[in-house]
N, C-alpha and C positions, 0 to 999 in steps of 0.2 A: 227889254234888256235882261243880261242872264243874271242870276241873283249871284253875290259872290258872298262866301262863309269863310273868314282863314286865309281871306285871298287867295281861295279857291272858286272857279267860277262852277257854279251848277247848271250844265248843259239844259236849254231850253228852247231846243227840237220839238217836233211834232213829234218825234220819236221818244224823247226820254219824257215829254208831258204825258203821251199816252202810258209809259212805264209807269211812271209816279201814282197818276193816277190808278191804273190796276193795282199797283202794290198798294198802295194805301188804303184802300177799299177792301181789298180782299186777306189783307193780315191784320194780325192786332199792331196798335202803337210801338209793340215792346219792340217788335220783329221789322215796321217802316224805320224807326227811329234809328236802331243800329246798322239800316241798312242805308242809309245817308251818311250816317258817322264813318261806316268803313268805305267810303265812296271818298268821303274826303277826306280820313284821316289815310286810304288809301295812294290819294292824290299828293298829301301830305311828305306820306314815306317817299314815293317813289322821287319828288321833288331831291328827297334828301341822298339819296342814291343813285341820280343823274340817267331817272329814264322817262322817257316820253309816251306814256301811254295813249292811246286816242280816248279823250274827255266821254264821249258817247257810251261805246259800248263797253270802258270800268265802268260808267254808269248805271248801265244796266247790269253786269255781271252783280253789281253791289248790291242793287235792287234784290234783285232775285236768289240772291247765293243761300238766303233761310226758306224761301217760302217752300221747301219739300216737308219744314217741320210742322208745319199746317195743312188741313184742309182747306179748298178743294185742290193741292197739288200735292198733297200728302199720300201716298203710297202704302202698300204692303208686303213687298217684297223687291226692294232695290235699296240701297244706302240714300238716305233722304240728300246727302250733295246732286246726285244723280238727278231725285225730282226733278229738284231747281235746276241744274243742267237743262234736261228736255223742255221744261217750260220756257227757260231764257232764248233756247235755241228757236224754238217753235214761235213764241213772238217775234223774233229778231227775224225770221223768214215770212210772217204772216206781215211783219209791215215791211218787206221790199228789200230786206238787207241781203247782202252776197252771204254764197254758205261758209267762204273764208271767215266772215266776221263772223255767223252762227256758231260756227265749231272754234274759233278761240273761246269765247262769251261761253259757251258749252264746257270747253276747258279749265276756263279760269273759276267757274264756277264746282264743277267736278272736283277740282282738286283743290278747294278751299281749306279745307283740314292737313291738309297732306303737308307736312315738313318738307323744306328745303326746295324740292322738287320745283313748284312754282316757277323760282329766284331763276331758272335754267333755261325759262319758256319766256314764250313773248311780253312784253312791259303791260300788258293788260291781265295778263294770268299771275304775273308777279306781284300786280300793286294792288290784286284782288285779294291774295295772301296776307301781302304786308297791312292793308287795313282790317283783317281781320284779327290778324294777331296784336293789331296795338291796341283795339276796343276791347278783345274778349280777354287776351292773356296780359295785354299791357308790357309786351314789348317793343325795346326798343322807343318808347317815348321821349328818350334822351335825344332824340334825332329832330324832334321837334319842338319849339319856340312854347314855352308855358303860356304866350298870349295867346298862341294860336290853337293850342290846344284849351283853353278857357272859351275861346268863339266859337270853336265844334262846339262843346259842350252846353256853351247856352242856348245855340239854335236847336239842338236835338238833347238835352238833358235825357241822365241816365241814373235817377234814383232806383237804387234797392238792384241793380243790372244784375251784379256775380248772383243772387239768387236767383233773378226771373231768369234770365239765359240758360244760368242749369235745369230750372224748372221744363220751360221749354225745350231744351236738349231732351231732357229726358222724357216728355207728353209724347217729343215727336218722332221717337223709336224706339220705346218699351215694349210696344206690342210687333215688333220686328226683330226681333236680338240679334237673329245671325247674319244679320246682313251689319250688326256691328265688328264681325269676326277682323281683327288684322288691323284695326281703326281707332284714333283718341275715343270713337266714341263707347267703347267699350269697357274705359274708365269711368265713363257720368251714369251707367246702368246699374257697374260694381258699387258705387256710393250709394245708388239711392234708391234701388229695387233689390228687395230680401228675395235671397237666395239665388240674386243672378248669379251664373259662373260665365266666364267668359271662354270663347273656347280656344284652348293652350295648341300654339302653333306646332310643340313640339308633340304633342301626343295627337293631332294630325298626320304627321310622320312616321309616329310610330306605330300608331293601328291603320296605315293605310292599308291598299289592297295588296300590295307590293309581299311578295315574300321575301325572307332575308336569306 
């Protein structure tokens, strides 16, 4: 029977067993743990704003939406959403799924960071959003029942989280800056790497090649 956290039930497929297990395995705790939490605190929001995701593959997207900040799917020149993108899409097609469901799962994952955007796209790219933003930034919690947000919490606790997450934000593209160019993540590099600058959209403009 599928496990249920928050009276959310935790898909359990051959599909998302095999996910669970890959992710588990191959990240640390810090990075399975929040990737449960936004699966169901995703499931959570979306409850609360009347959309019907397919259980499966937010499962996956949730799974996967960090694992670009680690090796071995960690990268050196793409925005780490992107990793996790091709790796989600790439399992999603290696166990038999359609490329419609690859390339949402691909999407909802790619644009985990991205403001607003998500809310506009399919209930699977939305409520991949909306659990991340209620685990990492802690919005929007008001949306949800303090029991039910206490039963996440005890199945996947998150001591000491706001440090390790920026920690790991920042392991997982320091040594990539410009692919932070345009992105939140361009703020976790200016806190906590001496002498990052970021690079100013407007003086891309203005020293472009373009004469005036």
């Amino acid at each position: 029977m599928s496990e249920k956290i928050a009276g959310v039930a935790v898909p359990d497929s051959a599909l998302a067993r095999a996910a669970t297990e890959l992710v588990r395995e191959t990240t640390p705790p810090l990075i399975f743990h929040h990737s449960r939490r936004v699966y169901l605190f995703g499931s959570l929001q979306a409850q609360a704003l009347g959309l019907a995701p397919d259980p499966e593959l937010l499962y996956v997207a949730a799974l996967f939406h960090d694992t670009g900040l680690v090796p071995p799917y960690r990268s050196d020149d793409q925005r780490f959403e992107m990793d996790g993108a091709d790796q989600a899409r790439a399992f999603l097609l290696d166990h038999g799924c359609s490329e419609g469901d690859a390339d949402t799962v691909w999407t909802a994952v790619a644009l985990h960071t991205t403001p607003e955007v998500p809310y506009k796209l399919a209930p699977e790219i939305a409520a991949t959003t909306a659990g991340v933003e209620t685990d990492v930034l802690g919005l929007h919690l008001d949306r949800i029942p303090r029991n039910r947000i206490d039963e996440v919490t005890a199945a996947h606790p998150r001591p000491d989280f706001k440090r390790q997450i920026l920690e790991a934000f920042t392991d997982g593209f320091r040594h990539r800056p410009d692919t932070t160019f345009g992105t939140v993540n361009a703020d976790v590099l200016e806190h906590f790497v001496p002498g990052f600058r970021r690079t100013d959209f407007v003086d891309v403009i203005r020293n472009s090649a373009w004469p005036e």
